[in-house]
C-alpha positions, 0 to 999 in steps of 0.5 A: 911709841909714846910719841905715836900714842900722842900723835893719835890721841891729837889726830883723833881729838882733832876729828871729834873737834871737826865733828863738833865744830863745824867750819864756818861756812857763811857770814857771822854775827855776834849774839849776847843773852843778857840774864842768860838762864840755861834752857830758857826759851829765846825769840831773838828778832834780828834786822839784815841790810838790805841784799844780805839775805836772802832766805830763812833756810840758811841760817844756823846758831852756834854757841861761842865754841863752835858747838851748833844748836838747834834753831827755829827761824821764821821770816818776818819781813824783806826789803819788798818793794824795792828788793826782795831780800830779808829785812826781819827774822825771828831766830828761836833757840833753847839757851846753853849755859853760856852767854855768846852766842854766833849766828852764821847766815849765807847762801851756803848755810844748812842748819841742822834739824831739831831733835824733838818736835811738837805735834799738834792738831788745830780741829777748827770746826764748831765742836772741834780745838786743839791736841798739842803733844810737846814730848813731855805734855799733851794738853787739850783746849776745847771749844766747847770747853771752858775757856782755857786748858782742858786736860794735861798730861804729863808724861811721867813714866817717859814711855812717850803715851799719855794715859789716864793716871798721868792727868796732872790738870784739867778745868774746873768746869762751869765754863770758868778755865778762865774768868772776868768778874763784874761787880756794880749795885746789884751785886758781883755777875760771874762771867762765862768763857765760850771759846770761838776761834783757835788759831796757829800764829806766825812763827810756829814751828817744830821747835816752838809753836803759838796758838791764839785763842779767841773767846768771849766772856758773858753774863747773866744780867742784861745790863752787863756787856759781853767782853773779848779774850785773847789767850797766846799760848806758847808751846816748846818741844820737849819741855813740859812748861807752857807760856800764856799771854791773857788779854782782857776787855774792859766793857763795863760802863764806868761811871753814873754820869747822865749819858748825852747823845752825840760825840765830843768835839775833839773827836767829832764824826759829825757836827749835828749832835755835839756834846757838851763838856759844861757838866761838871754839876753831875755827881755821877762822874765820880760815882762807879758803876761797872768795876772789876771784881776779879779776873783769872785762869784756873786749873784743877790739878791732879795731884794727892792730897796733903800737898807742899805749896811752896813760894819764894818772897824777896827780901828788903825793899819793893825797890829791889828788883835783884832782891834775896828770896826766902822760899816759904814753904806751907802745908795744904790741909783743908784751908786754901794757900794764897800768895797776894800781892798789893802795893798802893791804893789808887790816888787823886791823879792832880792836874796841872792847875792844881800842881800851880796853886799848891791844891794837893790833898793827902790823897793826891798821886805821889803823897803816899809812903809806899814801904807800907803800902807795897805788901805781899803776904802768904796766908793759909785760910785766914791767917798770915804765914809770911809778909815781905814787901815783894814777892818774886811771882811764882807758887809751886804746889807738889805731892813730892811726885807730881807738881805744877808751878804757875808764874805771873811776870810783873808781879809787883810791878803791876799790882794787884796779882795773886796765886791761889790754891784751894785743897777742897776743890783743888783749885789752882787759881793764877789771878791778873785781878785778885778779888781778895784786892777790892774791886777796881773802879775807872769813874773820875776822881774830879769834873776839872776839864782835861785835854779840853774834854770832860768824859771817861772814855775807859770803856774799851780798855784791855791789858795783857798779863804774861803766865808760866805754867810748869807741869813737872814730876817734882824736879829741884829746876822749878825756881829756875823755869820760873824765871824763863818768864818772871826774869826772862833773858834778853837777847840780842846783837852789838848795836852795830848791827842794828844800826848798820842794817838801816832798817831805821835809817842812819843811826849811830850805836852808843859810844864815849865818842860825843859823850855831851850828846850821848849823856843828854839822852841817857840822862833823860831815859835814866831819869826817867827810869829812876822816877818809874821806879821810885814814884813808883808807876805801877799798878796793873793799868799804869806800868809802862808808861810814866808821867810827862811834866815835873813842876814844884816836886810833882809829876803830873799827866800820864805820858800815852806814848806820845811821841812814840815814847816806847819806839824811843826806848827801843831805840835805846835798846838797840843803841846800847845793847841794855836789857834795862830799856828792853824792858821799858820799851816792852812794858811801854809798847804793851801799856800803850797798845793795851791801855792807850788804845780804844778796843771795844766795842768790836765786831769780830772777824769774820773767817768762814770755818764754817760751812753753813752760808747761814754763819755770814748772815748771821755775822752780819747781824752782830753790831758795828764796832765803834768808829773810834776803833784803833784811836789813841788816848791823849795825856791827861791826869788819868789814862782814860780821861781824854781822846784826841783825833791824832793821838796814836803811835804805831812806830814802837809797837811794829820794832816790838813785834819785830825784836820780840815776837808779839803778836798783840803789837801788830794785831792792834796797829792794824786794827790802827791801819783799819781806822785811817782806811775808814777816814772817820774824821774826812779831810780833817784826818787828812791835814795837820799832824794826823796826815803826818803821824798817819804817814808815819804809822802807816808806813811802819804798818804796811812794811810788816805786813805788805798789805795791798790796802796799806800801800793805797792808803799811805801812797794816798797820804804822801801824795797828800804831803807833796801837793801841800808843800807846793801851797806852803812855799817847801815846807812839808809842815804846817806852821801850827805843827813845827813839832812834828818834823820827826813824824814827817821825816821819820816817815817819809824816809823810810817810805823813800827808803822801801819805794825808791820814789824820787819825789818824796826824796826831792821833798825832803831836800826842799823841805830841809832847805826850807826849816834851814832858811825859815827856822820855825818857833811857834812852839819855841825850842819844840819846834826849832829843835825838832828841825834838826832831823830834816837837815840832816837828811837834807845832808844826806840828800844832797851832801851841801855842808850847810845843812849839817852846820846848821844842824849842828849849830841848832844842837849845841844847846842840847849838849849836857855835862856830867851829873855829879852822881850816878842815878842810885845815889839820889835820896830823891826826885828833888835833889836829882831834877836839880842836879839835872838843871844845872847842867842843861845848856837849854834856854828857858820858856819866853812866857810858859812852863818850860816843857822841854827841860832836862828834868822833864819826861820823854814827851816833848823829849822826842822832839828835841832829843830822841828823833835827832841825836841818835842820827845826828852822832852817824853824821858826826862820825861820818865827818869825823866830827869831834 
């Protein structure tokens, strides 16, 4: 009888496991969410090779045990033209308390259906907006409204209705839900937000839906410009917290200087009216004119009065990201509760020149004790109730029923922000530019020429700041649902599968085989990681992105992405599978595409939602965007001190939108595309390096979006390739731009790759045997070292053993030893660039500055580095190279 007893126990143990483990009925993969916290929202962008699948539908997640969860995938991109099969996906989930995760996908597939779904209405006519019900909220965003949410409704009694009492916020009116204050010589002029267009992004679906919301600040004085915003509002089905990305437009004019007319020579459209650069004499240029006074989004919350606000400040050094929080708890009475982050004042940005002859002034970038100048403090009305020298990010205000917690990502990193709650007004106030901070200006810190200009190009300039918002009825998970976006997880597969899936050619994962390559390149990004943090580079207009040359202990020059610096980085992200360079790959991508770019002035689109045929003419009318549009800012002392006609990267923006779901990132690399299809520099635009990274650009630009006017536009410029390498003897590049290879190969690869045109391959092989016969040095080791990727596709093109030895011998000098201590050991920047030095094999500079060291930024990096030994390790392998 007993063994009856067992014997059914087992049977029937083994059909509840039959029923919550269902057999794996298609092809797996591994999954890994770093930083894993239970129920935080994950998009996961994962590549497939090419012909593995071949629909969305059939794909499901399972956690480690087997235990399948519900999933929201959404196509990104096929293998089109050459196959129709996926190439891209976003797989959306709500994490489990574990880690592994098993994506399973096959034509034999069915995942399961979500159990909740978000219901939304998008009324796009001129009085109409949004209703999204998530389950747990509904909220309303109108466009007549004031800018941002209009009413929310927590579901408090769980009966499924929204009625009235449940109102837990609503917007303050004025048209002030959202704000971009200016402040020059006649005092602060308070902005107005008026919505225009909403908008539901790719990727929306049942389990997790994107609304963008576009709208335009305005003024009541004439001399202050209108300004664009973007808000990206991500809802979750039956959660009560909202994701908001806010994009701003700086459109002010920055400096007194006496305006010329015509165009700077770096950037001419024309030859008629050229600017002079000889002004250095007009005091104006260090005179600010329009400045940020304050910027935020702003809520009245509904909640009773005498309300606990609460706010956790992390302990120890502002160098701690991991730091022990305090929660600081403070009483609302009738002065306002304010969480403030500040970190250092803006400094003297030093050129090159002044690095050289030792000009350094006190207030000179770098020369700054940051343990003072970092400092967060909680104050109630006018008094300090705590100081630290970092705050987590995050303030919850609650009448021990209802509550709602609003969060700000990068809170330290991009200083200055703060949270505000004002218990008069009942106010809750999330600030990208506090005004409590002192305004920002952008005039010049000097007249010295800088990348061969004298201008101030920082009209134009936008920055997106990420936001939680948490409506809740007074749950203890509030610190927890912070950090869905404060601290948010990272997901994503073994580098294996990324680089088994080709989508960015023969590249090799990460590992302890070649140990001096692989150490030349995590050194560098470690390096500058280290730097990053401990210079630092922060501040709201310059996280992401770090400086390019070291010399006599200091930095010097903002890198702006040249050479596609974030794509290395997400390189290196998908390389090792290390959450670290997922975030400074994002931080980067958002830096560059935000802050490196010109976005205004910018004529909207136009979508015909309305049905009067007047809307058109009228749209008509509106002024001309600025043929600068989509171009790039080049380095220089200050972000917004010099442009260049080839100086943007769209590479790392493109595998940001793939990896993470970032709808900006592709939104400004077609505003990128636009600006080639317009050939604003003629034919200039069309040789040289602009036809290269054009190429490169356009090809990552027209595989995302499979745009018709794309594929013209970059058929043209290869054609354009391959007629030039006749008149240069094989060579693809021009001598003047031996540094370029990874841009020429880089793109024409993937263009053979998607196409299958055998010419552009048979141009490779040419190319490859010519960079292997006539070695170019006209930029020393940038050059010559940059060929190392051309003969490896020659290798690959043709199989001769000549072009790997070749490449291989070329390489030997970049190979490194082991530093003699880990990266966190160093006391200083000093100590560890000599450390770096001494165990370089690279040769030094014949008669300049030897840009290319192992203790230099990641600049010249690509060139020498980061475009070959990631490729170069595959065909090691391959060759059973030791």
């Amino acid at each position: 009888m007993n063994m009856r007893i067992l014997l059914s126990v087992i049977l029937v143990s083994l059909l509840l496991q039959s029923c919550t483990q269902p057999k794996a009925t298609g092809n797996q993969l591994a999954i890994t969410v770093e930083n894993n916290i239970k129920g935080a929202p994950i998009t996961l962008g994962i590549p497939f090779p090419k012909g593995a699948l071949n629909s969305v539908d059939h794909i499901r997640l399972l956690t480690s045990d087997g235990m399948e969860i519900p999933c929201q995938t959404t196509e990104v991109s096929t293998w089109d033209p050459i196959d129709d099969s996926i190439k891209w996906v976003w797989v959306f989930f709500f994490s489990e308390e574990t880690t592994d995760y098993v994506l399973e996908y096959g034509k034999g597939v069915v995942p399961m259906g979500p159990k909740e779904k978000i219901i939304s209405a998008n009324n796009m006519r001129p009085g109409g907006g949004i209703e999204v019900n998530t389950g747990e909220i509904s909220f309303t965003i109108d466009k007549k409204g004031d800018g941002f949410l209009d009413k929310v409704f927590l579901d408090s009694n769980n009966d499924g209705k929204y009625s009235e009492k449940e109102l837990i916020a609503s917007s303050p009116g004025s048209h002030r839900g959202s704000f971009f204050d200016l402040l020059d010589d006649a005092g602060v002029d308070t902005s107005k937000a008026f919505i225009h267009e909403v908008f539901r992004e790719k990727g929306s679906g049942p389990m997790h839906s994107i609304f963008r919301i576009e709208g335009t600040y305005t003024y009541s004085r004439e001399d202050n410009n209108i300004s664009p915003f973007t808000i990206w509002l991500h809802t979750y089905a039956g959660k009560s917290y909202i994701k908001v990305l806010h994009t701003m437009t700086y459109t002010g004019i920055p400096d007194k200087h006496k305006i010329q007319e015509g165009e700077h020579a770096n950037i001419a459209t024309q030859n008629k009216k050229i600017i002079s650069e000889n002004t250095a004499d007009d005091p104006g240029w260090m005179q600010p004119n329009d400045q940020i006074a304050g910027i935020g989004l702003q809520l009245k919350y509904h909640l009773d009065d005498n309300s606990l606000v609460s706010m956790p400040l992390q302990q120890g050094s502002w160098k701690k990201d991991k730091a022990p929080t305090a929660l600081q708890e403070v009483s609302l009475d009738d002065s306002s509760v304010q969480l403030l982050q500040k970190g250092p004042a803006k400094k003297n940005p030093p050129t090159l020149r002044d690095v050289y002859l030792n000009q350094l002034d006190e207030n000179s970038d770098g020369n700054i004790n940051n343990d003072k100048e970092f400092q967060a403090t909680v104050t109630l009305g006018e008094d300090d109730v705590a100081t630290s020298q970092r705050a987590k990010g995050w303030l919850n205000v609650t009448d021990g029923k209802r509550g709602i917690g609003v969060g700000i990502r990068n809170f330290m990193k991009e200083y200055p922000k703060g949270i505000k709650v004002d218990p008069v007004n009942h106010i809750l106030l999330g600030s990208i530019w506090p005004e409590e901070n002192g305004p920002m200006s952008f005039e010049r810190h000097h007249t010295a020429m800088d990348g061969g200009m004298l201008s101030n190009f920082a009209q134009g300039i936008t920055k997106t700041t990420e936001f939680i918002y948490y409506f809740h009825d007074s749950k203890s998970d509030v610190a927890e649902t912070m950090d869905y976006v404060v601290e948010s997880p990272v997901a994503h597969a073994a580098p294996e599968w990324y680089t088994n899936s080709k989508v960015y050619g023969n590249m090799a994962p990460a590992s302890s085989e070649h140990t001096e390559f692989e150490n030349a390149l995590q050194y560098r990004y470690q390096w500058w990681a280290y730097n990053q943090k401990n210079q630092p580079w922060y501040g709201m207009f310059n996280y992401g992105d770090g400086k390019t040359y070291y010399y006599n202990g200091h930095w010097v020059q903002w890198t702006n992405n040249e050479p596609t610096v974030d794509f290395m980085l997400w390189t290196n992200f998908m390389r090792t599978g290390d959450p670290q360079y997922f975030e400074m790959a994002q931080a980067m991508s958002r830096h560059t595409m935000d802050v490196d770019n010109v976005h205004w002035p910018k004529k909207r689109t136009y979508y015909g939602q309305i049905n009067d045929a007047i809307d058109f003419w009228n749209f008509e009318d509106e002024p001309e965007s600025t043929p600068y549009l989509g171009i790039g800012r080049r380095h220089a002392a200050e972000h917004w001190y010099s442009l260049l006609s080839a100086h943007v990267w769209i590479q790392g923006w493109i595998a940001d939108y793939y990896l993470t779901g970032d709808h900006r990132a592709l939104e400004v690399a077609k505003m990128t595309g636009d600006t080639y299809i317009n050939r604003i520099w003629g034919e200039h635009d069309l040789r040289g390096r602009r036809l290269y990274l054009s190429v490169l650009n356009m090809v990552e630009l027209y595989d995302a979006t499979k745009l018709q006017k794309y594929k013209d536009e970059l058929d043209d410029r290869v054609r354009l390739m391959l007629e030039f390498q006749e008149r240069q003897g094989g060579n693809l590049v021009l001598d003047r731009y031996g540094y370029s290879q990874p841009y020429v190969t880089q793109g024409l690869y993937k263009y053979q790759q998607i196409t299958g045109d055998e010419e552009v391959r048979k141009a490779l092989l040419k190319h490859a045997r010519w960079v292997r016969d006539v070695p170019p040095l006209n930029h020393e080791m940038e050059s010559y070292l940059a060929t190392i990727s051309p003969l490896l596709l020659g290798f690959e093109f043709s199989g001769e053993q000549s072009y790997l030895d070749e490449a291989l011998a070329r390489a030997e000098m970049l190979k490194v030893g082991e530093l003699p201590k880990s990266p966190d050991e160093y006391k200083t920047s000093e100590e560890y660039s000599k450390d770096l030095l001494g165990i370089s094999n690279l040769p030094m500079s014949k008669g300049r500055f030897t840009n290319w060291q192992t203790n230099q930024g990641l600049r010249v990096f690509g060139w020498t580095h980061g475009y070959n030994i990631p490729y170069l390790l595959y065909w090691m392998d391959e060759a059973n190279i030791k």
